[in-house]
PAMAR-173314 format. One line per 8 residues: their letters; for each residue x, y, z of C-alpha. Coordinates in steps of 0.02 Angstrom, whole numbers, plus 50000, padded with zeros to 5 digits. Layout:
BEGIN
A> X,Y,Z ~ ...
//
This chain:
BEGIN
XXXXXXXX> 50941,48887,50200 ~ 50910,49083,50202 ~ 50899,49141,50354 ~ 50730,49242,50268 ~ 50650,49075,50225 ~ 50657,49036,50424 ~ 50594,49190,50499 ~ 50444,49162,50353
XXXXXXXX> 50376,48999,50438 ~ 50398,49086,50602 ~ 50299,49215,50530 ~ 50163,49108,50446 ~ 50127,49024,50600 ~ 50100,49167,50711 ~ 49978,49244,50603 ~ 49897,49111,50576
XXXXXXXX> 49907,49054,50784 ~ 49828,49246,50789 ~ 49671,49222,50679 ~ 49722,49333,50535 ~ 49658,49291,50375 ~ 49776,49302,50234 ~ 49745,49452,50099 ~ 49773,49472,49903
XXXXXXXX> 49846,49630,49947 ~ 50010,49669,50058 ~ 49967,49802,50186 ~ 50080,49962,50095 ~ 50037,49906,49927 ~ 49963,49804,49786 ~ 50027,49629,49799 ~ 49974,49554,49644
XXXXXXXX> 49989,49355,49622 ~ 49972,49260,49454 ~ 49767,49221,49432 ~ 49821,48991,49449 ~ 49900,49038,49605 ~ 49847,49019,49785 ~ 49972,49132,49862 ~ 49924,49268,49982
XXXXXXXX> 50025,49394,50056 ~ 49957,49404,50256 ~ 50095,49478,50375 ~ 50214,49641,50299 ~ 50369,49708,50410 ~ 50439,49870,50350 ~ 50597,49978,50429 ~ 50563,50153,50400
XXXXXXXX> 50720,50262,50420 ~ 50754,50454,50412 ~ 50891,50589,50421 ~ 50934,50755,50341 ~ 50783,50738,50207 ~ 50809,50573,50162 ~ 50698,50396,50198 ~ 50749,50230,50174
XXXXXXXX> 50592,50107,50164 ~ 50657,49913,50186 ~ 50506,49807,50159 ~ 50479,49620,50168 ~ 50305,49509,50145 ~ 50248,49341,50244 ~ 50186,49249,50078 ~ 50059,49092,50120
XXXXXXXX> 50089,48963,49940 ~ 50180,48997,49796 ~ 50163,49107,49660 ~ 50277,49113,49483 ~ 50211,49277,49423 ~ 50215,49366,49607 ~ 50235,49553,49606 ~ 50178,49687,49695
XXXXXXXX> 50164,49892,49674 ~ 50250,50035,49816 ~ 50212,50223,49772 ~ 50342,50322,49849 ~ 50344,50530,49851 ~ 50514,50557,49756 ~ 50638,50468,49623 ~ 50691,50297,49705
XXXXXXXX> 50844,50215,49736 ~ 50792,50026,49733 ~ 50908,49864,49813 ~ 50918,49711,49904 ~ 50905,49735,50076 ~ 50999,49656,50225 ~ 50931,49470,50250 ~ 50923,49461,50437
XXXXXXXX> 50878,49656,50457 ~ 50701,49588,50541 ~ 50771,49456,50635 ~ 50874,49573,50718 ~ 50718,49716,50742 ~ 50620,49579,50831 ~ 50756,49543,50955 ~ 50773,49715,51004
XXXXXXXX> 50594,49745,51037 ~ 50518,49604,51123 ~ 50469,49616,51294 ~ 50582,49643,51444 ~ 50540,49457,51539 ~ 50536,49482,51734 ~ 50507,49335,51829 ~ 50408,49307,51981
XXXXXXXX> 50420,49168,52099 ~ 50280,49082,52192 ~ 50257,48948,52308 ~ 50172,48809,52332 ~ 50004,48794,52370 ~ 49986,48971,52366 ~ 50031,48952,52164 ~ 49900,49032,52040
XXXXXXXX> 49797,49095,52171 ~ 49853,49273,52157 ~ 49921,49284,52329 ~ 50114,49316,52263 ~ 50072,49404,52111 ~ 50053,49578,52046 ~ 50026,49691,51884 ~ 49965,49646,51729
XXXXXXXX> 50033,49492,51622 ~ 50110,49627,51492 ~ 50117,49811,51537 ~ 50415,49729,49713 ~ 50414,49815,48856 ~ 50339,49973,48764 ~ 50296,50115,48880 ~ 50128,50155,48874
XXXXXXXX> 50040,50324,48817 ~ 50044,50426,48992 ~ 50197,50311,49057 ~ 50354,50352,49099 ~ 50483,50215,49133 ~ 50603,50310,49210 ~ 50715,50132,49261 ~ 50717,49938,49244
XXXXXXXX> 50832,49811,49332 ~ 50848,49643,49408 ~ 50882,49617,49589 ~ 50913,49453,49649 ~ 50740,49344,49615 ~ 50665,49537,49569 ~ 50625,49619,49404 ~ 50608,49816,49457
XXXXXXXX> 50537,49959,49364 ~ 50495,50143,49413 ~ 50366,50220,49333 ~ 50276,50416,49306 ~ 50114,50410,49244 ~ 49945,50543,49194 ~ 49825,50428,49264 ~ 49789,50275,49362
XXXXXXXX> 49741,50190,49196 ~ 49890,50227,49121 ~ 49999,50150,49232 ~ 49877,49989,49244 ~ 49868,49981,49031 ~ 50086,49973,49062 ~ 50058,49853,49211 ~ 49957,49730,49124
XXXXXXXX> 50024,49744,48950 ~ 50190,49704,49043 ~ 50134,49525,49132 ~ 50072,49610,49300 ~ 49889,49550,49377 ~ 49795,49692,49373 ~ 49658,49717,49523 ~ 49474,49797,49444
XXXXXXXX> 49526,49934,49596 ~ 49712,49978,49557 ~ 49698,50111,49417 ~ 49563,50193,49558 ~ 49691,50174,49717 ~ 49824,50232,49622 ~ 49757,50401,49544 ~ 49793,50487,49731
XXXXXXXX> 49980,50440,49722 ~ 49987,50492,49539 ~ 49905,50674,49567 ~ 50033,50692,49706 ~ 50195,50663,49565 ~ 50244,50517,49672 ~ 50333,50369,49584 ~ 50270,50201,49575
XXXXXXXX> 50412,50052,49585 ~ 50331,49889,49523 ~ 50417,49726,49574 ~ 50377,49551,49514 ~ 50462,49374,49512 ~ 50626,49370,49395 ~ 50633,49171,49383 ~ 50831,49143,49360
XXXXXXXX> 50763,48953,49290 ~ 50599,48896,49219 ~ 50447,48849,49349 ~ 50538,48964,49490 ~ 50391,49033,49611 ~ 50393,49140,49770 ~ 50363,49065,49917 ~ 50387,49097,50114
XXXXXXXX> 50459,49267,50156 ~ 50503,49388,50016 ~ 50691,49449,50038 ~ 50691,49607,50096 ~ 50686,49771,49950 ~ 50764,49928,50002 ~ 50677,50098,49913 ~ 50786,50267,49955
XXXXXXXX> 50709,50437,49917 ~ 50687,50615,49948 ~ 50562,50667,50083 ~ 50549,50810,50215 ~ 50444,50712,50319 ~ 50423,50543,50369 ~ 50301,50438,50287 ~ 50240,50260,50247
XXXXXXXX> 50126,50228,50099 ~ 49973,50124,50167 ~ 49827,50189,50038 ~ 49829,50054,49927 ~ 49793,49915,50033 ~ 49611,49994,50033 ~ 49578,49870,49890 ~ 49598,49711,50007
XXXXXXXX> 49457,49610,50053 ~ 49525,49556,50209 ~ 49631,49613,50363 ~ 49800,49670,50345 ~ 49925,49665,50471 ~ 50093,49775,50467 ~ 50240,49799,50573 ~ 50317,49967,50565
XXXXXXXX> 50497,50007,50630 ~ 50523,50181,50616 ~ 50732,50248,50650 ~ 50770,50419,50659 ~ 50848,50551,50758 ~ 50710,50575,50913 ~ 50557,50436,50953 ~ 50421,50467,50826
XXXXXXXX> 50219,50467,50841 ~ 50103,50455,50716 ~ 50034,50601,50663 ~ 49905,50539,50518 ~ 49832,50354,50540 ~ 49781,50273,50376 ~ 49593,50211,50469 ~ 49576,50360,50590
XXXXXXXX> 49463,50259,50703 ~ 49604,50114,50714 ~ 49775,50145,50842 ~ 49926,50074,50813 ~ 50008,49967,50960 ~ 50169,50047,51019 ~ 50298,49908,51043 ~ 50451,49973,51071
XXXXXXXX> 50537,50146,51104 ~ 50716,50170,51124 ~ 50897,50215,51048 ~ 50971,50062,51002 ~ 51143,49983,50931 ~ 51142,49915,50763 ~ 51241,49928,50596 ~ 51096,49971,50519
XXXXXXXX> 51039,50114,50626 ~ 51177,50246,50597 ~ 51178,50386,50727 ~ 51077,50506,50734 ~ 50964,50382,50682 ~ 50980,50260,50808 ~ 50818,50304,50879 ~ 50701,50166,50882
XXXXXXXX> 50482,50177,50887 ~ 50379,50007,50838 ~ 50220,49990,50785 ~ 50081,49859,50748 ~ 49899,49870,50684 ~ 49795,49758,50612 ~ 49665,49815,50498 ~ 49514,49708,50499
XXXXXXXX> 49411,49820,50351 ~ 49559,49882,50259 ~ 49399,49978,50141 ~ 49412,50110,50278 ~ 49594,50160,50246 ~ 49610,50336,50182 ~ 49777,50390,50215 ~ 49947,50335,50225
XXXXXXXX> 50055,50337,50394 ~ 50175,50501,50429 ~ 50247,50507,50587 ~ 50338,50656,50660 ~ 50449,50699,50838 ~ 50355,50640,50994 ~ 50355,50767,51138 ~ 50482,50672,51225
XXXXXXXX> 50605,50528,51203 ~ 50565,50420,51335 ~ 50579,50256,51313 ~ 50472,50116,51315 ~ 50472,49920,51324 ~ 50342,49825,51362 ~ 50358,49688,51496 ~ 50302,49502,51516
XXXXXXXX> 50291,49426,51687 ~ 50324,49245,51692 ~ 50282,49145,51860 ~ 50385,49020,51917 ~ 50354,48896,52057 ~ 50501,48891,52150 ~ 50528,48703,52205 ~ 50463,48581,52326
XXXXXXXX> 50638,48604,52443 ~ 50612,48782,52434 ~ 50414,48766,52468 ~ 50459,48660,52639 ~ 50588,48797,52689 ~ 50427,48935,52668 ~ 50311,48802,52791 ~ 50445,48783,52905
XXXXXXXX> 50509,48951,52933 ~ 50316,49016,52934 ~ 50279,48876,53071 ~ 50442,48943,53168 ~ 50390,49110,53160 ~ 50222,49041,53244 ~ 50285,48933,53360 ~ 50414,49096,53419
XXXXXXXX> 50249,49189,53423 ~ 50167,49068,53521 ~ 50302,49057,53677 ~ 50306,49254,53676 ~ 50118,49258,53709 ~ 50150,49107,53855 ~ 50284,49187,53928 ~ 50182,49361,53947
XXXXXXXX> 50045,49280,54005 ~ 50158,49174,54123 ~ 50240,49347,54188 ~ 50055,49404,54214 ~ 49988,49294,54328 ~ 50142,49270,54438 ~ 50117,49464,54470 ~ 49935,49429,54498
XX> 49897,49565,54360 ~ 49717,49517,54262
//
């Protein structure tokens, strides 16, 4: 089994554990399911990674059903370079940020009452008129194509006349990108044998183009109708903030800052930041993500304290020694008071 289709129900559960509802649309895009389908994308991780003017987007998507006609649409600023991506690439990502465990021991009765604790629990035919099909290919289970286009419309007439789902809000969402020159790449489900569908997590696409900043496309998931949750690993030469939010009045979570050793991460880029957000009325995004040199590159790791009781044999070696201590405390105070009185002192 692909080690993708694991981390996928790993992933399905913990959004689901977390209360997120799943969306039609994947948080940096359009994800665009066939209209018999019940499939949802709900839970995005993407591995943003920059150096000497170039970025390297690897995206993958927590899909809830199946879908045979799956597909979904990135805009990125400049030409794209478009692959499979490493399989475990995530796997590994999650490992290296989760939470430095520190363990704290307690004792017996004095367990859970806060006596030996401290600090908090965790500090995707014909071009159209205004289309440009600038490349198609397969990859893997993918069919890929990069598109120009004059309008939002345009690009939507190619998209549907082509056997993509097109959202009433797409042609609207995409205009922005379009004004901007950016390429849109357009991925759907290649079926290698008849009645093929997508399921579980999609295996991971790798777009590489041209950009003199750092920047994660975020404006299209403005046409979900519910939240959207995304995962952003950003590599580059110094720890990154983010510098333009796609909902101003929403944070990201930092996760993780640090340099860190991986094939993946080639030096200078070896410089990890994480993020999470979830966006609960994804009508308010505006903007798409940039992120730019922090101030500093301290690190950062967040911590989970687990309490552990440390035994009944070590819990009677606490009572005894405490009652020894007493007892030694007791026969100092006697033999003062002992001294006292056979001085006659008061």
């Amino acid at each position: 089994m692909k080690l993708w289709r694991v981390v996928a129900g790993v992933l399905i559960a913990g959004f689901v554990a977390a209360g997120v509802t799943p969306a039609w649309a994947c948080a940096c895009g359009g994800y665009l399911p066939d209209a018999q389908s019940r499939a949802r994308a709900f839970g995005e991780n993407a591995l943003v990674q920059h150096d000497a003017g170039t970025e390297k987007i690897t995206l993958s998507m927590a899909i809830n059903g199946s879908s045979k006609k799956a597909a979904w649409i990135m805009p990125v600023p400049a030409a794209a370079k478009v692959e499979l991506g490493d399989d475990d690439v995530f796997y590994r990502l999650d490992r290296m940020t989760r939470p430095k465990t520190v363990i704290r021991k307690t004792y017996w009765p004095f367990r859970d009452l806060g006596i030996m604790s401290s600090g908090d629990p965790l500090a995707a035919e014909a071009p159209a008129a205004g289309v440009s099909v600038r490349q198609q290919m397969v990859l893997g289970p993918f069919q890929v194509a990069r598109l120009g286009g004059s309008s939002g419309s345009a690009v939507t007439d190619w998209l549907r006349t082509n056997g993509y789902v097109v959202p009433a809000t797409l042609a609207a969402n995409l205009t922005p990108y379009l004004t901007e020159k950016w390429e849109i790449v357009a991925v759907k489900l290649a079926p290698r044998q008849a009645g093929e569908s997508l399921s579980g997590a999609t295996p991971p696409l790798r777009l590489t183009f041209a950009s003199d900043r750092i920047v994660y496309p975020m404006r299209l998931s403005k046409g979900a109708s519910t939240a959207q949750t995304v995962t952003v690993y950003v590599a580059a030469a110094h720890r990154v903030d983010a510098t333009k939010l796609p909902d101003a009045d929403v944070k990201p979570d930092l996760l993780f800052a640090g340099r860190v050793e991986d094939d993946a991460l080639a030096k200078p880029a070896d410089y990890l930041t994480a993020f999470t957000v979830t966006y609960r009325d994804p009508g308010r995004i505006t903007d798409d993500f940039t992120f730019a040199p922090a101030a500093t590159d301290d690190g950062f790791q967040r911590v989970e304290y687990v309490t552990e009781n440390d035994g009944l044999w070590s819990t009677i070696g606490v009572v005894l020694g405490g009652l020894l201590l007493l007892g030694a405390g007791a026969a100092a105070i006697a033999r003062v008071l002992v001294r006292r009185s056979s001085t006659g002192r008061a």
